[in-house]
N, C-alpha and C positions, 0 to 999 in steps of 0.2 A: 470829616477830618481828611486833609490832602494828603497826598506825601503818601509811600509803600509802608503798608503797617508794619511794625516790629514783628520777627517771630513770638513773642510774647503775646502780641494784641489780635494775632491772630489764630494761635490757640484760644485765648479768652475770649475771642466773636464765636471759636467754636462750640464752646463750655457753656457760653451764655445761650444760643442758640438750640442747645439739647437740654437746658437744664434750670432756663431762666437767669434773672438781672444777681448779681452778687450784690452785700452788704459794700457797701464803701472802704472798711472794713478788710475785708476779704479781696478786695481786688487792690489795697495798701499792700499786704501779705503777700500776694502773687505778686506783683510788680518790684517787690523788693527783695522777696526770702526763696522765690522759685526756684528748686535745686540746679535749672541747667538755663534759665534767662533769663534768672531774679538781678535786680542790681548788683546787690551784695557779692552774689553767687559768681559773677561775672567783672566784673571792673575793680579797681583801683580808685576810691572817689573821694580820698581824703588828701588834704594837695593841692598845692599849684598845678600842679599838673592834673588834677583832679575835676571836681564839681564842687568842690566848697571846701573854706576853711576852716578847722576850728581854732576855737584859742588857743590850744598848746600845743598847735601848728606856729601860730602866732610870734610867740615868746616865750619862753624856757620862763617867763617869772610868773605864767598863768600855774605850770604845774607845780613852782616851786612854794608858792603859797596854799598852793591847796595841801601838798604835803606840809608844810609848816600849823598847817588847820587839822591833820591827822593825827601828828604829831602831838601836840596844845591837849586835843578831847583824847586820847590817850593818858598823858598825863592829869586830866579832870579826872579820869576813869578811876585812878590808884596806880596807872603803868602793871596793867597785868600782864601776865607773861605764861603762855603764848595766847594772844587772840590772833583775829583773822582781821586782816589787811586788804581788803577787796576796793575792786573795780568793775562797773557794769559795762559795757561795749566800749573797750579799752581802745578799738580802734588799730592805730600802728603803735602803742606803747609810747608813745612821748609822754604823756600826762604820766605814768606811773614810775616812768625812768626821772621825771624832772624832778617828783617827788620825793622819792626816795632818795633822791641828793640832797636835797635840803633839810630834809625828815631826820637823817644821821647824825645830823648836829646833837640829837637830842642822844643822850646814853643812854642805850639800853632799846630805843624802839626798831630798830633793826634788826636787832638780836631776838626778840621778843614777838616778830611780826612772820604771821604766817599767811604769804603773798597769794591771793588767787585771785585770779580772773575769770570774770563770766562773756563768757565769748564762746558761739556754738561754730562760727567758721573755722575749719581748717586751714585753711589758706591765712587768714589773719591770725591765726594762734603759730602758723609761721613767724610771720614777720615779727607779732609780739616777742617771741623767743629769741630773735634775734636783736632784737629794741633791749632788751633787760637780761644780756649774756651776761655773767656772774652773780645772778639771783636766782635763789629757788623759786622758782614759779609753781602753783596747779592752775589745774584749769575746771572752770565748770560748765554745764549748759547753760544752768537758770539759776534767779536768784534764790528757788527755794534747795538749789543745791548745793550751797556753801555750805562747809563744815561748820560744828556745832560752836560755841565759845563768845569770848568778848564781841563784836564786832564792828569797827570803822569802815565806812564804806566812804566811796567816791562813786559820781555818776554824772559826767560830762557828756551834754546830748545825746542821751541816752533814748529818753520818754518819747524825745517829738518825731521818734523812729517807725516809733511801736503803733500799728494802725489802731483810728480810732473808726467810729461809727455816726453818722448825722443826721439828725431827725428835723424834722420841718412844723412849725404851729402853723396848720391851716384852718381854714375857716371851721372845717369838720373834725377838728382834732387833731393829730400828731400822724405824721407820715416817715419814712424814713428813706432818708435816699438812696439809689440804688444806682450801681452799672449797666446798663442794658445795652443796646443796640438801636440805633436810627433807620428810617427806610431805606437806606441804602447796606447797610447793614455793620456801621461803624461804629463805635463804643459811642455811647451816650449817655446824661446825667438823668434821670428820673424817680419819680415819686411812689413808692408802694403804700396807701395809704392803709388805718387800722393799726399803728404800732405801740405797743407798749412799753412802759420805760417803770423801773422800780418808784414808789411813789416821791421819794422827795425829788428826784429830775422831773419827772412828771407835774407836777404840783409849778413848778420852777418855768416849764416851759410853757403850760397852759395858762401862768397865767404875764405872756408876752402876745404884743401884737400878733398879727397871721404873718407868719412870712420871715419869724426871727427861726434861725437854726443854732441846737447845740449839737456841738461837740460831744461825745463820748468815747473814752481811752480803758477799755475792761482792763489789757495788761496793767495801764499804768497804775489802774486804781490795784490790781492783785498785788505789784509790786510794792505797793507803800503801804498795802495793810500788812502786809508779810514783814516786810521790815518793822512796821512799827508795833505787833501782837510779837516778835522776836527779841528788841530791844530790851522790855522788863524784863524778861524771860532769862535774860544773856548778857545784858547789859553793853552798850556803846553808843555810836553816832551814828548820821549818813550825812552825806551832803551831794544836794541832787542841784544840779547847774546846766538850766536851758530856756529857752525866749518860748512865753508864754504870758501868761496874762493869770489874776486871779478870779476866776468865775465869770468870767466875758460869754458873751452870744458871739453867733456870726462863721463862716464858713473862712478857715482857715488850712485848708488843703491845700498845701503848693508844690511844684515839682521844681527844683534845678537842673542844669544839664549844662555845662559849661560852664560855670560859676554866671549861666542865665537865667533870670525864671524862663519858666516851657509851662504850657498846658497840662495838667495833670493825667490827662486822656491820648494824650499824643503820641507820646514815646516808650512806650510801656516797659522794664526792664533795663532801660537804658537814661531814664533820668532819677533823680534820689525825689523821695515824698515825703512829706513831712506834715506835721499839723502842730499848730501851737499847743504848747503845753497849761493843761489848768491847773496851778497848782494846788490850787481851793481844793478840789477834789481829791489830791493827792493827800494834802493836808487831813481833809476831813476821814479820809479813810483810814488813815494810819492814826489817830485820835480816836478813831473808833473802837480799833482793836488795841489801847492801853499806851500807844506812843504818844511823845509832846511834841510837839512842832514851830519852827519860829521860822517868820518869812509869811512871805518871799518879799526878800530886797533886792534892788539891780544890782547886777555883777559888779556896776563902778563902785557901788556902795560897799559891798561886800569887799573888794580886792584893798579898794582905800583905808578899810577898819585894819585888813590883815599887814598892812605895812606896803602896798604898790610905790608909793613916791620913795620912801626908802630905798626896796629894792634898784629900782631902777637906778636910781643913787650913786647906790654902790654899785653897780655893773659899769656906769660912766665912767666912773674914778676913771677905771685904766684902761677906757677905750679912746679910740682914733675922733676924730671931729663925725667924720662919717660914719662910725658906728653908734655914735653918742645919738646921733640924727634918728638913727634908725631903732634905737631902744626907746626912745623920747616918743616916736611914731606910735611903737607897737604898745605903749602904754596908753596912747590914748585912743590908740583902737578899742582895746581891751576895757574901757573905764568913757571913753567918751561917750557924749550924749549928743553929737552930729549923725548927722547922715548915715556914716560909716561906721560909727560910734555901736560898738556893743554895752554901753554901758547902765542903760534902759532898758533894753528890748531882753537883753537876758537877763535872769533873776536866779536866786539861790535860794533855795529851800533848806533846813535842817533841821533832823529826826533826831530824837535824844530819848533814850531814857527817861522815864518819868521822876527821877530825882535828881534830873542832871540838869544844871542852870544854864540860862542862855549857853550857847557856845560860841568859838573866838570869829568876830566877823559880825554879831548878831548882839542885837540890845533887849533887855528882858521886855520892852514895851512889843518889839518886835514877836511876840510869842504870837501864835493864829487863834483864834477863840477862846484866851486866856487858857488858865490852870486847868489841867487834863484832871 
């Protein structure tokens, strides 16, 4: 690798060096959550000004239908009063500020909504505070720290945050990738072979060619069993929204770094990492433990059910020619299926209750392994 390594990549040549190769995994977690060179920990990445955008960066009408979809499965619920109103890495707070404007429409879920966000930054639980001045906010670490009661969640690129782990079918069986170091003594991709995987991924990967890699996301699977062994328990929704694929193969590691891909090895701390999200897995976990699940659909599909051509609609009425342009754009950002187009590549998943029918956005065909 050229170029003066980051402070970050050169503690992790040192770590590796006294300590051997890290899980893939594990060097996700350093490069993004490090308390003093993590991404997170250190940058502003959400933005134009950033490394990447998301959608409610985008347009005020990604968060405003997603709270209108908060809203909807509240009202499914009986409109009980108080549940809990959450959000998983809320980010700068757009998504739950857009929300909550649209959301009040409804009587009574305002009133009724008890706001928390799971977010362990300091720094971002700033700026959130500042994003949603005249609401009661809490705050939590994790998602098994949200208080007890109904509860709707939201969770916009959330998952493909969370590191996953990559294992290899080789001729000899299952290897898993690892971080290590080159002759020269610079991060490098390699193979520790002998690994083992619980038997249904195992089963799943032996029997693919040599040479196909899965994917594995521990957090994401802990998060959607937790949610969905909570739901019967407590009763409500979630709704998880991010670009991934259902049960795909293949090495989906990438980094950005100026709204550019970069080498995931390169920039350590200083570019964002990511890996496609499975929903299959998500799905299957939270099925496991007593939740239903329906999805995953593209987000065009999804936003189009919730009323997108609408909204935008009505935001034209009484805009300028040049603002109409630019609502007209961010819609088909957000729903399109070009180049540019998030309206394929991200998908939405949602958790329900086991007596709770499709939810709004979602067709009962749409349910994942039928009736839980």
């Amino acid at each position: 690798m050229s170029g003066t390594p980051t402070p970050l990549a050169s503690a992790l040549a040192a770590r590796i060096a006294a300590d051997g190769p890290l899980t893939v995994a594990d060097f996700m977690a350093e490069c993004l959550f490090h308390p003093r060179h993590g991404y997170y920990s250190t940058r502003e990445p959400f933005g134009r000004a950033g490394d990447f955008v998301t959608a409610p960066e985008i347009s005020q009408m990604f968060g405003e239908l997603l709270g209108l979809w908060a809203a909807d499965a509240w009202m499914r619920l009986g409109a009980p009063s108080p549940f809990v109103f959450a959000e998983l890495g809320p980010g700068r707070g757009t998504l739950m500020a857009d929300a909550l404007r649209a959301a009040r429409v409804v009587p009574g879920f305002l009133d009724a909504a008890r706001l928390v966000l799971v977010e362990a930054s300091p720094r971002l639980r700033d700026v959130q505070r500042a994003a949603l001045a005249g609401h009661r906010i809490e705050w939590a670490d994790r998602v098994e720290d949200l208080p007890a009661g109904p509860l709707i969640l939201l969770a916009n690129e959330f998952i493909d945050a969370l590191p996953v782990r990559q294992f290899v079918r080789t001729p000899e069986g299952i290897a898993e990738r690892m971080v290590g170091l080159d002759a020269e003594g610079a991060l490098a991709f390699g193979l520790r072979p002998g690994a083992r995987l619980d038997a249904a991924d195992e089963h799943r990967l032996l029997a693919t060619p040599a040479g196909a890699l899965l994917e594995i996301c521990p957090l994401g699977r802990s998060v959607a069993a937790h949610v969905g062994a909570r739901l019967p328990r407590d009763g409500g929704a979630a709704l998880f929204v991010d670009y991934g694929h259902a049960g795909g193969f293949g090495d989906t590691l990438q980094a950005l770094r100026a709204h550019a891909y970069d080498d995931p090895l390169a920039h350590p701390g200083e570019a964002d990492l990511t890996a496609h999200v499975d929903f299959a897995a998500l799905a299957a976990a939270a099925r496991a433990n007593g939740g239903r699940a329906f999805g995953p659909v593209g987000q065009g599909e999804l936003l189009g059910r919730l009323g997108l051509e609408a909204r935008a609609g009505r935001l034209k009425r009484d805009a300028s020619p040049e603002a109409a342009a630019a609502i007209d754009a961010a819609a088909l950002r957000l729903a399109g299926t070009h180049e540019q187009g998030m309206g394929t590549l991200f998908k939405a998943l949602a958790l329900v209750h086991p007596h709770l029918g499709a939810p709004a956005g979602f067709a009962p065909e749409d349910e994942f392994g039928g009736s839980a």
